[in-house]
C-alpha positions as CSV (number, residue, x, y, z in Angstrom):
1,X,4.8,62.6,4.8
2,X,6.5,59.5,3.4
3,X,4.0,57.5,1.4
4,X,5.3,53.8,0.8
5,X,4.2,51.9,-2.6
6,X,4.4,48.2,-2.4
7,X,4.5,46.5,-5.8
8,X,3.1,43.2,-6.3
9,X,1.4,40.4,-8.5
10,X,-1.9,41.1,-6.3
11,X,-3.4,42.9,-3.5
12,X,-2.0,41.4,-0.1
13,X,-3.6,39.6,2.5
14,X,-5.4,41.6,5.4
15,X,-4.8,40.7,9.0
16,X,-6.8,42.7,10.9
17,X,-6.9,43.0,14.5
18,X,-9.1,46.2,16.9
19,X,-10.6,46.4,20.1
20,X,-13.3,48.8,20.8
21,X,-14.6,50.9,23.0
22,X,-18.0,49.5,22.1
23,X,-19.0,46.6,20.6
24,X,-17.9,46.6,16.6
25,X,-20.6,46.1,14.2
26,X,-18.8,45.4,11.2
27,X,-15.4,46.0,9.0
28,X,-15.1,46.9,5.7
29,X,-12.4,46.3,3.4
30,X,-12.3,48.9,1.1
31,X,-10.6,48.8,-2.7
32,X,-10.1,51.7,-4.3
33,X,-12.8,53.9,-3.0
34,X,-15.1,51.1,-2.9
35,X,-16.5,48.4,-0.1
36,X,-15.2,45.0,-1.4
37,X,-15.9,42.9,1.3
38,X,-18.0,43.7,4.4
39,X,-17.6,41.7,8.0
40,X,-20.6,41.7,10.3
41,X,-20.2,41.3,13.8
42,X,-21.4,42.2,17.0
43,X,-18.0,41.9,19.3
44,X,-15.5,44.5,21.0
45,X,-12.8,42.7,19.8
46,X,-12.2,41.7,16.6
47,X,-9.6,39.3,14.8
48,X,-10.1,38.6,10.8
49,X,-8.1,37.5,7.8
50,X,-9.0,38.8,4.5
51,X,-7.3,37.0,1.8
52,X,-5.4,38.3,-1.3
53,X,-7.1,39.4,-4.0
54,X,-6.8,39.8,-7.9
55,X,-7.4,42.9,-9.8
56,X,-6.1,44.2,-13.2
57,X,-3.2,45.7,-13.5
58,X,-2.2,49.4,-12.2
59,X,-2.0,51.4,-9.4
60,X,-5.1,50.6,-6.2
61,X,-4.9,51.5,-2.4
62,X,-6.7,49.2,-0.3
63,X,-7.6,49.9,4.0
64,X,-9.9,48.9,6.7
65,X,-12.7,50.5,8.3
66,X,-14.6,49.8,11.0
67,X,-17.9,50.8,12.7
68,X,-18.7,50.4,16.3
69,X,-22.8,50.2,17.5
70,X,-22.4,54.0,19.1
71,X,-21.4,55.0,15.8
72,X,-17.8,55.8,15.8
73,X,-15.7,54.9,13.6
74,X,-11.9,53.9,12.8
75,X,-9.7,53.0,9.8
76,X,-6.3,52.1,9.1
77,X,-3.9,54.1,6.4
78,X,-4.2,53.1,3.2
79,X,-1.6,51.1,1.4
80,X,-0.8,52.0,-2.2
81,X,-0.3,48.5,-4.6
82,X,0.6,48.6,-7.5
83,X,-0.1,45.2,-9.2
84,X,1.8,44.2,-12.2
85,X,0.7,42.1,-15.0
């Protein structure tokens, strides 16, 4: 498995795009093991730009997930940043 690191003064923009198979109840945008931003909706297709953000130096990954109203799930692969000072 090739893993790609992407070095930068921030984490990168988000353009997210999904269609589900039911109606998608929200997206996270998840930092580092954690939910930084959350994106409620109630649509089966879904379009959203989630801008850059800064965090302290080092190494972060940083993915979406979504959640669909029968429960299933999705997520995209993480991408590993690592933000210089």
């Amino acid at each position: 498995m090739v893993h790609e690191v992407v070095v930068a003064a921030e984490l990168p923009a988000l353009h997210i795009e999904a269609e589900g198979t039911a109606p998608i109840r929200n997206v996270e945008i998840v930092v580092d093991g954690n939910v930084c931003k959350r994106y409620e909706m109630d649509k089966k297709d879904v379009v959203l730009d989630h801008p850059a953000a800064s965090v302290k130096a080092g190494v972060h990954y940083i993915y979406a997930r979504l959640q669909q109203s029968d429960g299933n799930a999705a997520w995209g692969s993480p991408m590993w940043i690592v933000v210089q000072e």
